[in-house]
N, C-alpha and C positions, 0 to 999 in steps of 0.2 A: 961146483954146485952146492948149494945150502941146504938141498932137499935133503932130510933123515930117511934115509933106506934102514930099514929093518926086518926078521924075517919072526912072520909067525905062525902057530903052529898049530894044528885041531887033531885030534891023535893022534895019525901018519902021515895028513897032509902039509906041505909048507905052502908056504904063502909069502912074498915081498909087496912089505907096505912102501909106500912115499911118503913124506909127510913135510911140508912146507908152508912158505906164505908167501904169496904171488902181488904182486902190485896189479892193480886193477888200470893199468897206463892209457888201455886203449878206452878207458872209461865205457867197458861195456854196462849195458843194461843189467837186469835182473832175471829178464827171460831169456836174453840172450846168455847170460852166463850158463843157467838153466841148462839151455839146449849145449851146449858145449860141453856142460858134464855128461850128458849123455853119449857122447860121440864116443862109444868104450872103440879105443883099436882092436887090436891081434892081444890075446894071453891077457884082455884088463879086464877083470871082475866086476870090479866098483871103483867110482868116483863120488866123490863127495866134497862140493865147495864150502865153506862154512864163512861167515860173516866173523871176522878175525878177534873183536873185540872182548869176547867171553871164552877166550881159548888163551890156557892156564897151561903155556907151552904144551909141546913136542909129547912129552910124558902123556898127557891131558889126552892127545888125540888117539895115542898110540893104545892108550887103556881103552877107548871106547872101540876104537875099531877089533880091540881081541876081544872082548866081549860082544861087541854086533856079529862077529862070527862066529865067536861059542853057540850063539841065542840062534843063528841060520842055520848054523850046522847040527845044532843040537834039538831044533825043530821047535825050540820054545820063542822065536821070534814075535813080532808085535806088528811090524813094515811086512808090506809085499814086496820088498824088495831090500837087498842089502845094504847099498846107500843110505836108502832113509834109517835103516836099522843101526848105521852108524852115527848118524845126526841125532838120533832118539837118545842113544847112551851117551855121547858130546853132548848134549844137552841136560843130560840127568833126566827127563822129562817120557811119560808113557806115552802121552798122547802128540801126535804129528803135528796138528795145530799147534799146540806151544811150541813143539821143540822149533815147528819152522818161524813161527813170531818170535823167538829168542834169538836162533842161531843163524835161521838161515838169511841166505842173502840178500840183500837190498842195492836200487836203483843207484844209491849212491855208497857203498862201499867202496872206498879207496884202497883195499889189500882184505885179500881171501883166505882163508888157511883152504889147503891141498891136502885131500886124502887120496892117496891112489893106492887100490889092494892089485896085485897081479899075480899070473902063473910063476911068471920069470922076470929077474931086475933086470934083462934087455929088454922086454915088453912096459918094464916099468917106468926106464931109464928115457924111452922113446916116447912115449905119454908125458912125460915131464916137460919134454922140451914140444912137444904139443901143444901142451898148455902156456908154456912162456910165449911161442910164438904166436897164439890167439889172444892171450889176457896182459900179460906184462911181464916185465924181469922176477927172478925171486929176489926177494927181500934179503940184505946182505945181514941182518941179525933176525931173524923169526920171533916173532911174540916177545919183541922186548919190554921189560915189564916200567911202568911207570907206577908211583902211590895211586892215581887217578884210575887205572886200569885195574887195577890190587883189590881196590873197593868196589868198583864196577863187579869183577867177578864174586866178589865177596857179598854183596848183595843179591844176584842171581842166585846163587848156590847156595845162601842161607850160612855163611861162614861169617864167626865173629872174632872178634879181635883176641878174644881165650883163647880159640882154638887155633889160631894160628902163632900164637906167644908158646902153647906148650908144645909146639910143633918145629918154630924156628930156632936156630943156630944162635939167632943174634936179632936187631933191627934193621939192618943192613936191608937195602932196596931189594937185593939177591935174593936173603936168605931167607925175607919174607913173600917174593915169590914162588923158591922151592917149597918154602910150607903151604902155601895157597894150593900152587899144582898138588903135591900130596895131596888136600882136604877133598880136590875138585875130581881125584883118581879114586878115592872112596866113595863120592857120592854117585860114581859114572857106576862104577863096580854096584852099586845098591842098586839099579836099574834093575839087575836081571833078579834080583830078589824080591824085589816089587811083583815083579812081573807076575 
């Protein structure tokens, strides 16, 4: 599986994130996807689909989901609800309406990124393959970066080409990825400070 299991942590408690990109095979809709993130099983918190294009890897997702549960758990939330609380910080964005005109999903999105929070990575592991078998396969590289994509999120996120040269390794397609994801993990992180 492709899906990033990771665990995270709010003062005593853990949590197993997912975090992947799903093909959108069965060419569902938008509400319909909608409703299928809803469908939480046994031990799953939150789900969160995200429209794949403005997602600055792996990294990108995993800082907003610890911080949408700092922000739930620490009572300074913005969302009624944890999901949208993660899409608010993926998005950099305070307000719902944007973040869902940014991030979220659309009628024709051909691949999703996957956030799944759970009690336990066998309630997580079982959600995963949930969702393949209602949406599509996962994606056998996740969020691979293109220059076209690089600037896509560089424009949403207000990132320029300074701050990703004093950030990158090199020019390398990669390495100015990883500086992108960095800029776009600071701006997610600046959400709860806003707030």
């Amino acid at each position: 599986m492709e899906v990033r299991v990771e665990t995270l942590t709010y003062e005593n408690e853990v949590f197993h994130v997912g975090i992947g990109e799903l093909t959108n095979a069965k060419a569902l809709s938008k509400d319909e996807m909608v409703s299928l993130a809803s469908e939480k099983t046994k031990g799953i918190i939150a789900v969160q689909l995200i429209d794949s294009p403005l997602i600055a890897g792996e990294v990108h997702l995993l800082s907003a989901t610890q911080n949408a549960l700092n922000a739930w758990k620490g009572t300074y939330a913005i969302a009624r609800s944890l999901d949208v609380e993660i899409l608010l910080y993926a998005s950099g964005q305070h307000q719902i309406g944007v973040a869902l005109d940014k991030l979220g999903i659309k009628d024709e999105s051909k691949s999703v990124a996957a956030v799944i929070l759970a009690a336990d990575e066998s309630s997580l592991m079982n959600h995963v393959g949930h969702l393949v078998d209602r949406l599509g396969p996962e994606v056998q590289h996740p969020f691979a970066p293109t220059e076209e994509q690089i600037q896509y999120v560089m424009m949403h996120f207000g990132i320029n080409e300074t701050e990703i040269n004093a950030v990158a390794s090199s020019d390398s397609l990669e390495a100015r990825y990883q500086a992108l994801s960095g800029c776009v993990t600071s701006r997610v992180s600046m959400v709860a400070l806003e707030s």
